[in-house]
C-alpha positions as CSV (number, residue, x, y, z in Angstrom):
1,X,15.2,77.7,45.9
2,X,15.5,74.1,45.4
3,X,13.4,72.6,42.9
4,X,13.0,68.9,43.0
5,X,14.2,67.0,40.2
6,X,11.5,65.9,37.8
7,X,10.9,62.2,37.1
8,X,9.9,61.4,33.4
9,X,7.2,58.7,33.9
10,X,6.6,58.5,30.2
11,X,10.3,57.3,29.6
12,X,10.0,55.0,32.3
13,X,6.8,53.8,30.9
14,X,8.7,53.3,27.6
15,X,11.6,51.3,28.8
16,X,9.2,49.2,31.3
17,X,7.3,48.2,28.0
18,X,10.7,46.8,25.9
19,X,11.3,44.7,29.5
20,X,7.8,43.2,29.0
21,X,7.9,42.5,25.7
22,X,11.2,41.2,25.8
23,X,10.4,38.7,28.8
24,X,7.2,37.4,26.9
25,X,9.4,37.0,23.9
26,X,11.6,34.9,26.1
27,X,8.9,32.9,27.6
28,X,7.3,32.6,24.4
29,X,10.7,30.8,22.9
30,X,11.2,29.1,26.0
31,X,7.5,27.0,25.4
32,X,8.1,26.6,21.9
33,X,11.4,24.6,22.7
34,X,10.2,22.6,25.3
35,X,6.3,21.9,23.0
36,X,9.1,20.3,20.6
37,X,10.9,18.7,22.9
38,X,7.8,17.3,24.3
39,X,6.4,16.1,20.9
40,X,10.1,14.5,20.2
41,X,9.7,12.5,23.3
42,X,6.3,11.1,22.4
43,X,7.0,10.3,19.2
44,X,10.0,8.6,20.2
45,X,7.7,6.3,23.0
46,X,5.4,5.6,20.6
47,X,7.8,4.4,18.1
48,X,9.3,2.4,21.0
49,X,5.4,0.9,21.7
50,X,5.4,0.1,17.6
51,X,9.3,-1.8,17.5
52,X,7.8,-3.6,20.8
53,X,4.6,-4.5,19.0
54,X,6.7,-5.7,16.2
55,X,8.9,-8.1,17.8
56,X,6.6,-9.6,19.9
57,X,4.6,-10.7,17.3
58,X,7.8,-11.7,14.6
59,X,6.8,-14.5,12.3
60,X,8.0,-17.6,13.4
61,X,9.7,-20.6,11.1
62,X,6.6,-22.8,11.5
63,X,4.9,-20.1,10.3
64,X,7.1,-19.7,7.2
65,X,6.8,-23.2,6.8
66,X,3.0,-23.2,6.4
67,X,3.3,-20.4,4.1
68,X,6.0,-22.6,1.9
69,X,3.7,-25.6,2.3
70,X,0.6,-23.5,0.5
71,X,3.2,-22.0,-2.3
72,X,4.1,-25.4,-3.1
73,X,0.7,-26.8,-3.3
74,X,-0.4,-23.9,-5.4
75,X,2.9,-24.8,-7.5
76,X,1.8,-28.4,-8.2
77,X,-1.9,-26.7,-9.1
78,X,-0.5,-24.6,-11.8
79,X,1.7,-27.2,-13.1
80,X,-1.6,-29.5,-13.6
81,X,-3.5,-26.6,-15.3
82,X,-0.3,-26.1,-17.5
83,X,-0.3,-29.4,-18.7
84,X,-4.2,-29.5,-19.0
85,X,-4.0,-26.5,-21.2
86,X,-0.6,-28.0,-23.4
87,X,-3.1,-30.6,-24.0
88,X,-6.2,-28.6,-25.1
89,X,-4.0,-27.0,-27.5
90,X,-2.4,-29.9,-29.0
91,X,-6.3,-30.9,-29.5
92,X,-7.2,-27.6,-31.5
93,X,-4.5,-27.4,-33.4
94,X,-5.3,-31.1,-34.9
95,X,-9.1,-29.9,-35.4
96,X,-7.6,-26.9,-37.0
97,X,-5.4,-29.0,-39.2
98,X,-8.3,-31.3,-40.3
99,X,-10.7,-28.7,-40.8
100,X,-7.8,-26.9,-42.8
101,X,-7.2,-30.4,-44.8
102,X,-11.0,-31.0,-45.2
103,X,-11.3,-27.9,-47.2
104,X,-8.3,-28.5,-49.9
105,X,-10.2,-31.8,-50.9
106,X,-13.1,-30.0,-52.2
């Protein structure tokens, strides 16, 4: 008598379930890699939009020159409040000096 020979399902089973989980580790590396190239890419383009941004709108040199113009005038300002305040001092100190004076003649 023949007997026909017996098929283990439950080590099939086993070996079918490391193929799964070995492909949906795959695919699950796979998606990671291209999520970061993905991201890389669009931060790239939107660097690119930013550098674009920038250069179109570059200060110009009449631009600069206004901004020297208002530094200069601002300049001149504190030179005049510099002198203004040389002056007040030279004042007090001569009121100081005479008050000072006033009292050793008592």
């Amino acid at each position: 008598m023949n007997q026909a020979p017996t098929t283990d399902y439950s080590a099939m089973q086993f070996w079918f379930n490391i193929g799964q989980y070995a492909i949906t580790v795959i695919i699950g590396v796979y998606v990671w890699i291209s999520n970061r190239a993905n991201a890389r890419s669009k931060d790239v383009e939107k660097l690119a939009c930013r550098v674009v941004r920038l250069e179109s709108s570059s200060i110009s040199h009449a631009d600069l020159g206004k901004v020297y113009e208002r530094i200069n005038f601002v300049s001149e300002q504190m030179c005049k409040v510099s002198g203004t305040v040389t002056g007040i001092k030279g004042s007090v100190d001569m009121i100081q000096e005479c008050l000072l004076n006033k009292g050793d003649t008592k």
